[in-house]
C-alpha atoms as one frame of an Amber mdcrd trajectory, in Angstrom:
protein
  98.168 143.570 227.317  99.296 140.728 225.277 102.801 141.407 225.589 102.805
 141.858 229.540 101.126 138.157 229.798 103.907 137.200 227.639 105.954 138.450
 229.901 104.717 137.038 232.958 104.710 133.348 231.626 108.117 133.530 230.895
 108.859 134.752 234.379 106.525 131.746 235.576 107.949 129.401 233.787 112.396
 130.405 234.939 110.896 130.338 238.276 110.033 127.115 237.521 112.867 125.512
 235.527 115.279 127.495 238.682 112.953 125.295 240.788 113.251 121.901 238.842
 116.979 122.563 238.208 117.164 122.680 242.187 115.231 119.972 243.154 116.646
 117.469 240.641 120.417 118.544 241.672 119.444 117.512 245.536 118.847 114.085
 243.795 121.449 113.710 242.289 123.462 114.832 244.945 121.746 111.818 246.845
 122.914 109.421 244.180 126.774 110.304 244.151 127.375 110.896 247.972 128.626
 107.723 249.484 125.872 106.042 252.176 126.588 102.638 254.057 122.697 101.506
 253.928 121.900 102.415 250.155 119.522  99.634 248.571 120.284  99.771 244.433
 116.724 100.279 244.082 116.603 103.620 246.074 119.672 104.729 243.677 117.785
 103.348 240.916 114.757 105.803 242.027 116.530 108.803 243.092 118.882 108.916
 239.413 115.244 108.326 237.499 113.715 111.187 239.788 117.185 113.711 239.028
 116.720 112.756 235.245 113.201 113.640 235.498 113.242 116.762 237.083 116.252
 117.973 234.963 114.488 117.283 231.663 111.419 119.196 233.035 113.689 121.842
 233.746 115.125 121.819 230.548 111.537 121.778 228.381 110.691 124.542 231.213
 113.966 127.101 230.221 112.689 126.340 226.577 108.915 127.589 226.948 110.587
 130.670 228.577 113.138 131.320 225.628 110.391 130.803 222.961 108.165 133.541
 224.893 111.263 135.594 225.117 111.752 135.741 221.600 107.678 136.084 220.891
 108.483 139.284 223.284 111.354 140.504 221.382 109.465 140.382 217.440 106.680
 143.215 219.357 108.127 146.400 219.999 106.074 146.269 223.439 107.583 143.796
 224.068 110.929 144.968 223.980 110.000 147.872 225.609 108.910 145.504 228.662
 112.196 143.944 228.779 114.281 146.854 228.664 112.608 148.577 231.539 112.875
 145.068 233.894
């Protein structure tokens, strides 16, 4: 039982970091693509909002590897990863 919640949090928490990793690319997208009626301070805003979502994304992939290698010291749970 253990080993399948394991599992599932480190499911949860790619989703996430995918999610994160999205989001903050849109912003910085924003921040690079030339606009006529940018203010600095909505640059200013949309590079700390990128950097912010990236490094969540980033502490987010590293949750998920540390359950992934929790999940691969059980033999369940390598038996769970080999079958999905």
């Amino acid at each position: 039982m253990k080993a399948r919640q394991l599992y599932e949090k480190m499911i949860d928490f790619k989703q996430f970091a995918t999610v994160l990793l999205a989001v903050g690319v849109f912003f910085y997208l924003g921040t690079i693509i030339p606009s006529e009626t940018k203010v600095m301070t909505d640059i200013y805003i949309a590079t700390g909002a990128s950097a912010g979502f990236l490094a969540g994304s980033i502490v987010f992939f590293s949750f998920a590897k540390k359950y992934r290698n929790l999940l691969i010291e059980s033999e369940e749970g390598q038996e769970m990863l080999m079958k999905k």
